[in-house]
VOPAKE-508343 format. One line per field, with one value per residue: residue in one letter; x negated, y negated, z negated of N, C-alpha, C, O in turn. Coordinates in Angstrom, 2 decimals. Example, Ala and Ser with C-alpha at 12.3 -4.5 7.8 and 13.67 -1.06 7.14 Angstrom:
residuo = (A  S)
n.X = (-13.19  -12.85)
n.Y = (5.69  2.25)
n.Z = (-7.80  -7.08)
ca.X = (-12.30  -13.67)
ca.Y = (4.50  1.06)
ca.Z = (-7.80  -7.14)
c.X = (-13.20  -12.90)
c.Y = (3.30  -0.03)
c.Z = (-7.80  -7.87)
o.X = (-14.24  -13.41)
o.Y = (3.32  -1.14)
o.Z = (-8.46  -8.04)
//
This chain:
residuo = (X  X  X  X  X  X  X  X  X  X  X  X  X  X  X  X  X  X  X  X  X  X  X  X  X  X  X  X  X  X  X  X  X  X  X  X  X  X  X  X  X  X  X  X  X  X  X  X  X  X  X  X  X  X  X  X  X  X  X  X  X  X  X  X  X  X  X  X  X  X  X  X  X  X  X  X  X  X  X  X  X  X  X  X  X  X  X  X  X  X  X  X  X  X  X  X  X  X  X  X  X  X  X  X  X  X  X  X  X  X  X  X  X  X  X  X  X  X  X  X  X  X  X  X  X  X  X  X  X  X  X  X  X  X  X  X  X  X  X  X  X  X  X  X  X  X  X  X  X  X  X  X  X  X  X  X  X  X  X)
n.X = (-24.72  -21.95  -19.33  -15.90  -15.19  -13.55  -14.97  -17.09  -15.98  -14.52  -16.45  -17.65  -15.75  -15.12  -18.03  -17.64  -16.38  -17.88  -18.65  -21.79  -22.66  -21.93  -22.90  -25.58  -27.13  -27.77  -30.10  -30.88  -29.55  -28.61  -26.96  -25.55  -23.56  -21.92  -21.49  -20.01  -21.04  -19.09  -18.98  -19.40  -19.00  -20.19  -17.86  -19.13  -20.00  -17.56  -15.47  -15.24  -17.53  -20.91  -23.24  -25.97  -29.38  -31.65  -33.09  -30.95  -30.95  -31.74  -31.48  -31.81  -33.04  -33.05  -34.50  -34.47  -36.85  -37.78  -38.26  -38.44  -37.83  -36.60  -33.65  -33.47  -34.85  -33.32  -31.20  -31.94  -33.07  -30.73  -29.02  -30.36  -31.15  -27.75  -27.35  -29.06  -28.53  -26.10  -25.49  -27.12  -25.09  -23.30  -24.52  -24.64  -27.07  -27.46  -25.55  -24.16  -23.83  -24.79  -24.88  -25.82  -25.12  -25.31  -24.25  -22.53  -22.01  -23.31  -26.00  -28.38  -29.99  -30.26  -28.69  -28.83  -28.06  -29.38  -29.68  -32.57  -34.94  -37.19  -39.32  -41.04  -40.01  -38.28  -39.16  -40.57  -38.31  -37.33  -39.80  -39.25  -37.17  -35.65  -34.91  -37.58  -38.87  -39.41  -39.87  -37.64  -37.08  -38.21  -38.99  -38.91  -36.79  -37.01  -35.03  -34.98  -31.93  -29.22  -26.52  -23.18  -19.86  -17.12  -13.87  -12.76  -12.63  -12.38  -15.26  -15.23  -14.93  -15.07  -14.15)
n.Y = (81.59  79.86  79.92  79.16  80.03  79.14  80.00  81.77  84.01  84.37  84.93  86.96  88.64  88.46  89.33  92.10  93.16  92.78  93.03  93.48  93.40  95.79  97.64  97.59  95.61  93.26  92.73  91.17  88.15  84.82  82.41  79.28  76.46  74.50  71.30  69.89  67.03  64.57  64.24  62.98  65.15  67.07  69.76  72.62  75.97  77.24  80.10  82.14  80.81  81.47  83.72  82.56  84.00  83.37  81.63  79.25  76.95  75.56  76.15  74.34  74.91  72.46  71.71  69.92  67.87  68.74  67.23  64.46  62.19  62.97  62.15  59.89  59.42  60.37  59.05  56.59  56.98  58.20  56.19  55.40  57.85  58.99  57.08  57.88  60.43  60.32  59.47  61.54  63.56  62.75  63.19  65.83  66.42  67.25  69.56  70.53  69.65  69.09  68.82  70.90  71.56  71.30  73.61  71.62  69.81  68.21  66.74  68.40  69.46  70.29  71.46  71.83  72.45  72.26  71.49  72.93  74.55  75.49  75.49  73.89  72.16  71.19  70.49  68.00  66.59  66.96  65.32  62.50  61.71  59.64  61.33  62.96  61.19  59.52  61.83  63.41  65.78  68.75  71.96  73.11  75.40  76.81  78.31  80.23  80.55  81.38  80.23  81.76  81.80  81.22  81.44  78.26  75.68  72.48  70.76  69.09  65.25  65.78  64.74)
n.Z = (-31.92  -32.27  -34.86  -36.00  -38.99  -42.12  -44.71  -46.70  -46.89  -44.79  -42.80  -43.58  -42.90  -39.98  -39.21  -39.94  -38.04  -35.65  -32.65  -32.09  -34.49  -35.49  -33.56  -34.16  -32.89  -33.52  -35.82  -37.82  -39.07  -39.48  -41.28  -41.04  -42.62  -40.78  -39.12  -36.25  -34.30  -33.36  -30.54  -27.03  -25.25  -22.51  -20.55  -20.89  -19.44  -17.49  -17.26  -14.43  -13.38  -12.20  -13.91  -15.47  -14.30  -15.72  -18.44  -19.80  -21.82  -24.62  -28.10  -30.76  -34.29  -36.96  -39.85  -42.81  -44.59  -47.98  -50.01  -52.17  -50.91  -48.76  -48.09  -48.05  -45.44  -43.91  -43.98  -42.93  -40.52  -39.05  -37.94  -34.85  -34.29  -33.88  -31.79  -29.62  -29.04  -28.38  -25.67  -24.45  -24.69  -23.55  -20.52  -20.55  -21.38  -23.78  -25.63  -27.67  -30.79  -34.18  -37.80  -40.38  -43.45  -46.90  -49.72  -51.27  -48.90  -47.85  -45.66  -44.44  -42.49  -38.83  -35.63  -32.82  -29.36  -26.76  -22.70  -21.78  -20.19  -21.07  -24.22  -24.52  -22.71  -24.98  -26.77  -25.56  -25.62  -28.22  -29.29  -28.93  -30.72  -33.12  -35.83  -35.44  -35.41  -37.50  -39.50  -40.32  -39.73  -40.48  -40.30  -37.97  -35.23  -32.27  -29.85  -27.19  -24.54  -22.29  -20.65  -20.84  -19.08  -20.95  -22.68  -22.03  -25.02  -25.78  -27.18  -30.56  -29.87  -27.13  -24.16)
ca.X = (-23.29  -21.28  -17.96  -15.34  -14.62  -13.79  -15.68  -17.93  -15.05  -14.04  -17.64  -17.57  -15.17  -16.09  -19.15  -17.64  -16.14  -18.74  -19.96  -23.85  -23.41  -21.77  -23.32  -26.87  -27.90  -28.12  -31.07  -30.42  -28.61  -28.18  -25.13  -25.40  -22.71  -21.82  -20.26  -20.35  -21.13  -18.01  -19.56  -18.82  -19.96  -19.58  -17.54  -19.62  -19.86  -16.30  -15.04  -15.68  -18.85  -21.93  -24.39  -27.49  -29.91  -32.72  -32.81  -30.76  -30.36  -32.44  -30.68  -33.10  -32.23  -34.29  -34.17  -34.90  -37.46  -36.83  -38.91  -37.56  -37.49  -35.54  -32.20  -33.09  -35.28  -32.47  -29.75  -33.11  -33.13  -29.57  -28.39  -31.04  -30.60  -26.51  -27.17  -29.93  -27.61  -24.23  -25.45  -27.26  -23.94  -22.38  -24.87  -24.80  -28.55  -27.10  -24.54  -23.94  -25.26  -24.54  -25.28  -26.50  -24.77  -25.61  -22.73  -21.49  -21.69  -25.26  -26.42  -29.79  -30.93  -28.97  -28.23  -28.95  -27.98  -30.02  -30.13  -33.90  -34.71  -38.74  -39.85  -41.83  -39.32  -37.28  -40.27  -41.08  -37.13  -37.43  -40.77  -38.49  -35.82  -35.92  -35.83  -39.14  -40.65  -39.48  -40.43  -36.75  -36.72  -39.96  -39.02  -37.91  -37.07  -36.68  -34.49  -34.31  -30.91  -28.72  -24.99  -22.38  -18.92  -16.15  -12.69  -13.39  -12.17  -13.17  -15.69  -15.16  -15.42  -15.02  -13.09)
ca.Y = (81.65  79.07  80.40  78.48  80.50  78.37  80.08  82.93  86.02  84.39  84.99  88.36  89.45  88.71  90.19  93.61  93.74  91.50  94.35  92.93  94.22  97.24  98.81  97.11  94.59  92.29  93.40  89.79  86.59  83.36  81.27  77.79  75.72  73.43  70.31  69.51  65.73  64.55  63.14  63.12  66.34  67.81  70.87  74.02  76.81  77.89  81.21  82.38  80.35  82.56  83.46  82.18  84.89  82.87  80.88  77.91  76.23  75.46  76.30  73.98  74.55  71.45  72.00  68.56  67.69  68.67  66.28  63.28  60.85  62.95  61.84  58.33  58.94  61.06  57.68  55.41  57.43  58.72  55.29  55.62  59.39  59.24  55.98  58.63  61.86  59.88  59.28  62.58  64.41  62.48  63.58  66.65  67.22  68.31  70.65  70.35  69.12  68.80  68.72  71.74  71.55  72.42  73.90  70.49  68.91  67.09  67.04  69.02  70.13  69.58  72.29  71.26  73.03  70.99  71.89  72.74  75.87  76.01  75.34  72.44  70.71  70.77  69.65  66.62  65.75  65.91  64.18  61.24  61.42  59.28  62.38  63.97  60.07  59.42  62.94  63.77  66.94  69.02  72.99  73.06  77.19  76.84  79.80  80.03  81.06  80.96  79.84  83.00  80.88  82.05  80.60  76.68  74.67  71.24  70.52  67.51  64.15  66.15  64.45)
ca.Z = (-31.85  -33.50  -35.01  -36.75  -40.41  -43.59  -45.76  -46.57  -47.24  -43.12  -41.85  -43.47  -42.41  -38.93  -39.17  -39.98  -36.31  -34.67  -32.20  -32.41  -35.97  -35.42  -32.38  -34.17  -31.77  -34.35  -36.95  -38.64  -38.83  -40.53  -41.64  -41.43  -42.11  -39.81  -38.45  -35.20  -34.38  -32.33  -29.34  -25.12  -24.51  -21.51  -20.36  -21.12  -18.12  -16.86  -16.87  -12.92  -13.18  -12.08  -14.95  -14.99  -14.73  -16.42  -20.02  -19.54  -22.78  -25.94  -29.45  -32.37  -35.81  -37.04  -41.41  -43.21  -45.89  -49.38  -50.72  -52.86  -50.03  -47.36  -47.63  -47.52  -44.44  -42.63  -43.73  -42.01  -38.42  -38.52  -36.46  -34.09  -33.84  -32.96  -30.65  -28.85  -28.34  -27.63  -24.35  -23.75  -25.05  -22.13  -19.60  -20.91  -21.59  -25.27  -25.21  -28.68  -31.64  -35.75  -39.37  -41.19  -44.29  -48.31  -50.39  -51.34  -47.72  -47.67  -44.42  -44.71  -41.18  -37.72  -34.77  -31.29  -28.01  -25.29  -21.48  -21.76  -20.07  -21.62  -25.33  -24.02  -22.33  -25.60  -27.50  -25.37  -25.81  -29.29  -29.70  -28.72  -31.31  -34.74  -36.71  -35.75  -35.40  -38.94  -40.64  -40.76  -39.34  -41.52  -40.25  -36.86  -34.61  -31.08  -29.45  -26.09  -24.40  -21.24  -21.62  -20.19  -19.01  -21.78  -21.97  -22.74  -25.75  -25.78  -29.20  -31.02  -29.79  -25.35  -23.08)
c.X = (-22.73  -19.80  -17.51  -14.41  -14.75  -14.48  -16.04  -17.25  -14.95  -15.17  -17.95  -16.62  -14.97  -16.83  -18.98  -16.70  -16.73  -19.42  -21.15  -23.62  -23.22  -22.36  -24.92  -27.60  -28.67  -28.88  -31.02  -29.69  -28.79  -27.34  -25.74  -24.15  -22.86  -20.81  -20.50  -19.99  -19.95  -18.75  -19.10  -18.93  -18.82  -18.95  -18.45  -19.33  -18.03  -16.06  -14.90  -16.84  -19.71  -22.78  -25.36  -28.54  -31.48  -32.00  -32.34  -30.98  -31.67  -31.62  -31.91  -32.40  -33.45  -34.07  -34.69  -36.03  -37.11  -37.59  -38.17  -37.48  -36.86  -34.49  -32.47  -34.03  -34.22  -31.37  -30.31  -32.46  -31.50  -28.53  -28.75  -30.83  -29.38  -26.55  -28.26  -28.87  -26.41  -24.32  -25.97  -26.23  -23.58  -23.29  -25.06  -25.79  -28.25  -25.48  -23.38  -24.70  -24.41  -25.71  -25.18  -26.15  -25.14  -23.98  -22.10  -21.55  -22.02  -25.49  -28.24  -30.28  -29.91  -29.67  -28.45  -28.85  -27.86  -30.15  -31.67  -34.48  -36.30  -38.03  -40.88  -41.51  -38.32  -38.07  -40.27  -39.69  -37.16  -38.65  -40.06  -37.62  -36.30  -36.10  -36.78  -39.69  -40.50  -39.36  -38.92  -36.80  -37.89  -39.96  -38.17  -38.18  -36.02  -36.15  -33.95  -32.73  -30.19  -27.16  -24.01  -20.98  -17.72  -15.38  -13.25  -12.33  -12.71  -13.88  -14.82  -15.82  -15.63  -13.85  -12.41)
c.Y = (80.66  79.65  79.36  79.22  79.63  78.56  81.35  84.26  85.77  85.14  86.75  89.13  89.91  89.32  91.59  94.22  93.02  92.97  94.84  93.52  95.65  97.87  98.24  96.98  93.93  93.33  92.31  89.02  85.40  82.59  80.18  76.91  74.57  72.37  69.59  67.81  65.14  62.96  63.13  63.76  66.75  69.46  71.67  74.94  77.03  79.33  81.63  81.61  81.38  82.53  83.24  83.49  85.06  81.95  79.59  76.14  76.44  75.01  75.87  73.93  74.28  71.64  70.34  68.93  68.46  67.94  65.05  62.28  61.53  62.74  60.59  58.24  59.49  59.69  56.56  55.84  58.16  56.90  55.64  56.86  59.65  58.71  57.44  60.04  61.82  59.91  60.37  63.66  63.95  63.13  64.63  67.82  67.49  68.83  70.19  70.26  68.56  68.96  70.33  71.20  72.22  73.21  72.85  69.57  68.32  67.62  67.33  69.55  69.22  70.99  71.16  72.14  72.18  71.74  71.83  74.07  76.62  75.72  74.02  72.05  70.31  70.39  68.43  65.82  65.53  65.21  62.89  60.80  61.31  60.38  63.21  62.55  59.81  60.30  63.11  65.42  67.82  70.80  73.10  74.72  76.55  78.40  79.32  80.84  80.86  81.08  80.91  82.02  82.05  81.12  79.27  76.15  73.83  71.20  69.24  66.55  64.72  65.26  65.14)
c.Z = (-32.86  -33.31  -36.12  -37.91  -41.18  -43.94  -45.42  -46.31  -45.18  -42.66  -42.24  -42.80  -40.34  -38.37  -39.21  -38.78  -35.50  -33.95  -32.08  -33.11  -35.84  -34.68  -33.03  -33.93  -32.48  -35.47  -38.26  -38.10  -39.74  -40.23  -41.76  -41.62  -41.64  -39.23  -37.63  -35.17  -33.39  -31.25  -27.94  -24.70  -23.51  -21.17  -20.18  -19.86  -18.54  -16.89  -15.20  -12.33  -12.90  -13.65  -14.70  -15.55  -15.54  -17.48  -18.95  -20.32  -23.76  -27.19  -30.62  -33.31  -36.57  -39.48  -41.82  -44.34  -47.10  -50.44  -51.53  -51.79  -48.60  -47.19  -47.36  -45.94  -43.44  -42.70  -42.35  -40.87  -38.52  -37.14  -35.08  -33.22  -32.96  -31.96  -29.58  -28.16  -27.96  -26.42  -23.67  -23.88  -23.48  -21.15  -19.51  -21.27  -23.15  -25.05  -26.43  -29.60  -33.37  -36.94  -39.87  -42.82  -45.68  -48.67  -50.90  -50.58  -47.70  -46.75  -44.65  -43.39  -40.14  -36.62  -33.92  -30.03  -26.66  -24.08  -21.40  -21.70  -20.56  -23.06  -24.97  -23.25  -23.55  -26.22  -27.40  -25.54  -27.35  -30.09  -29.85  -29.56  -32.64  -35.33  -36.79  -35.71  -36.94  -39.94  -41.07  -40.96  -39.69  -40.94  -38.91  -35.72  -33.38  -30.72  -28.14  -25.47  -22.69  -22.00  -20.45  -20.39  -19.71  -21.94  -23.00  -23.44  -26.12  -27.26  -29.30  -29.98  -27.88  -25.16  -22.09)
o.X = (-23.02  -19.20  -18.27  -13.18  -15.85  -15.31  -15.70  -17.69  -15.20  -14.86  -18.36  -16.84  -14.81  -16.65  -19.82  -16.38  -16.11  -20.29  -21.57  -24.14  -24.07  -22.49  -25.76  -28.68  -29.89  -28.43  -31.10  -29.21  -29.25  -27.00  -26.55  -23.65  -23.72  -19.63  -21.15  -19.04  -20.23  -18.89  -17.90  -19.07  -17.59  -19.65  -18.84  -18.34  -17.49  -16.95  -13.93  -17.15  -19.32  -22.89  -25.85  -28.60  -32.17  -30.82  -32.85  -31.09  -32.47  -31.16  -32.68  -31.39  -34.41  -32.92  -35.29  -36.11  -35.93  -37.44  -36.99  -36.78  -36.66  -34.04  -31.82  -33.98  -34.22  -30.78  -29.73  -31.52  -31.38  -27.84  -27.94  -30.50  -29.43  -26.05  -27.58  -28.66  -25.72  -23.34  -25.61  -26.42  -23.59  -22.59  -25.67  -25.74  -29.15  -24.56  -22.25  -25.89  -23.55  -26.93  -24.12  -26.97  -25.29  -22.95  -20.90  -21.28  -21.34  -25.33  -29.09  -31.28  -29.22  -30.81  -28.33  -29.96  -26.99  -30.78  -32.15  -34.62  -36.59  -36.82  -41.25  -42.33  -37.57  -37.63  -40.11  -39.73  -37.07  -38.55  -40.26  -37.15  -36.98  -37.27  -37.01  -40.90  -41.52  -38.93  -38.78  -36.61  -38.82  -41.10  -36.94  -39.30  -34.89  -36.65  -33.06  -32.44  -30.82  -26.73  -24.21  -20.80  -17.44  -15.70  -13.82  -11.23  -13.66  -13.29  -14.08  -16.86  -16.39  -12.86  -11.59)
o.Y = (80.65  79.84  78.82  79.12  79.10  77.65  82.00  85.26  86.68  86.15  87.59  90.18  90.95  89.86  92.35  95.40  92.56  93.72  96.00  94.63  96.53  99.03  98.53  97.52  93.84  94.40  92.63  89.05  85.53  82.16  80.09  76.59  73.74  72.56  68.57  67.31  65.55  61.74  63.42  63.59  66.80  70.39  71.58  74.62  76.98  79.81  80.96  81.65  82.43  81.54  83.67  83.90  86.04  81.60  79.12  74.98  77.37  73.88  76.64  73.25  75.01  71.56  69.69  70.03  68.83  68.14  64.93  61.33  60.87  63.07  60.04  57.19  59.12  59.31  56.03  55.28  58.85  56.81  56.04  56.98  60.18  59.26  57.80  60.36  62.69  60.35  60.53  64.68  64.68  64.04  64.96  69.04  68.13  68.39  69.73  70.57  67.69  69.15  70.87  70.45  73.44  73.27  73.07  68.44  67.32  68.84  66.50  70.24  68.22  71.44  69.96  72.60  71.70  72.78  70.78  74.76  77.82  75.67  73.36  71.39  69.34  69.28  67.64  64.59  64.41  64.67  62.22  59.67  62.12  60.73  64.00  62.45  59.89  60.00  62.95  66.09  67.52  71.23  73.15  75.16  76.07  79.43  78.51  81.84  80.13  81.57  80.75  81.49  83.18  79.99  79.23  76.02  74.05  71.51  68.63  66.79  63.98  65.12  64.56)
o.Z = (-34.06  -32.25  -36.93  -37.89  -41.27  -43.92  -44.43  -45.75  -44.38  -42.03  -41.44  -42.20  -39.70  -37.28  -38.72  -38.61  -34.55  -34.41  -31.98  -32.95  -36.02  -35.08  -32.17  -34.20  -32.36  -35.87  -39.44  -36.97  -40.87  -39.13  -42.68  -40.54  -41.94  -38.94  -37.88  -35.77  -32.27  -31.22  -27.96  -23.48  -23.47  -21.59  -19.01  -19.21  -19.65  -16.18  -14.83  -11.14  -13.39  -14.37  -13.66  -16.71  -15.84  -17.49  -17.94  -19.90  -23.63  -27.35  -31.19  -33.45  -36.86  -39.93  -40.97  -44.88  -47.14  -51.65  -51.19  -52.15  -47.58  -46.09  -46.47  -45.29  -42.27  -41.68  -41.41  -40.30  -37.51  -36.13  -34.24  -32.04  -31.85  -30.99  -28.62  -26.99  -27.42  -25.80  -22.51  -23.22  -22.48  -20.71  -18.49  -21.40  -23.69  -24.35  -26.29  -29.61  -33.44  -36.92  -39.54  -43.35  -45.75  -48.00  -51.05  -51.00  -47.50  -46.63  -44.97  -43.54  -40.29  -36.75  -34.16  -29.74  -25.93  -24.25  -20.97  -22.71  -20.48  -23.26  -25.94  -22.60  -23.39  -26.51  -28.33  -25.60  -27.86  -31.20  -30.87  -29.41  -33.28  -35.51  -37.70  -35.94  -37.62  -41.05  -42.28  -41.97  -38.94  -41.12  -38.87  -35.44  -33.43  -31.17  -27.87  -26.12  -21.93  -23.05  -19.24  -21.49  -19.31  -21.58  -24.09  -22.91  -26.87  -28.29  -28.53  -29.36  -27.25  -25.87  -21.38)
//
């Protein structure tokens, strides 16, 4: 789920009518902050869309290095990287896709929601992408998902 709270008191407070928590669906969670990459993405299911009654989607939350040389290898493959998902934003084999943020807004991981309805078709997509060829991306959790059509607001960077 990506939600848009400022800050931590927002996300709590959220959380204490998020019905997952209350009816306890949810057993965990994790906060990332986040900032979505403003790219061409395409319109997301529709509201009177059917649901898909199989996984549609692949949600990677890729973590970076923390070694002394991962920021300069994420500056290396970050050209490469945007030039790679600008055009699958447009075709809409990524859904969406950002930065994984510290507390003073260092890009330390990156979020990805790719049309990739295995774990090894989202693999062989990101075998392909600068930050797994240049050791950007060092802790990476595949979650599969299907996408349920809820009322649409364009992300960043939609047409």
């Amino acid at each position: 789920m990506v939600l848009d709270v400022p800050d931590k008191a927002g996300l709590d407070a959220y959380l204490a009518e998020e019905p997952f928590v209350v009816e306890g669906v949810w057993d965990r969670w994790t906060a990332h902050p986040f900032r979505i990459a403003p790219l061409p993405y395409r319109p997301l299911p529709q509201p009177g869309e059917p649901i898909s009654a199989t996984r549609t989607h692949t949600v990677i939350v890729a973590q970076d290095g923390t070694d002394a040389g991962a920021a300069e290898r994420r500056a290396a493959a970050r050209p490469g990287h945007i030039a790679r998902v600008n055009s699958m934003a447009a075709d809409g084999t990524l859904a969406m896709g950002g930065a994984i943020l510290d507390d003073a807004g260092t890009m330390r991981g990156s979020i990805a929601v790719t049309r990739h309805a295995t774990d090894d078709a989202a693999r062989a997509w990101m075998a392909e992408d600068p930050y797994v060829t240049h050791g950007v991306w060092q802790d990476i959790t595949l979650y599969g998902t299907r996408f349920a059509p809820l009322p649409y607001r364009p992300l960043p960077g939609a047409s």
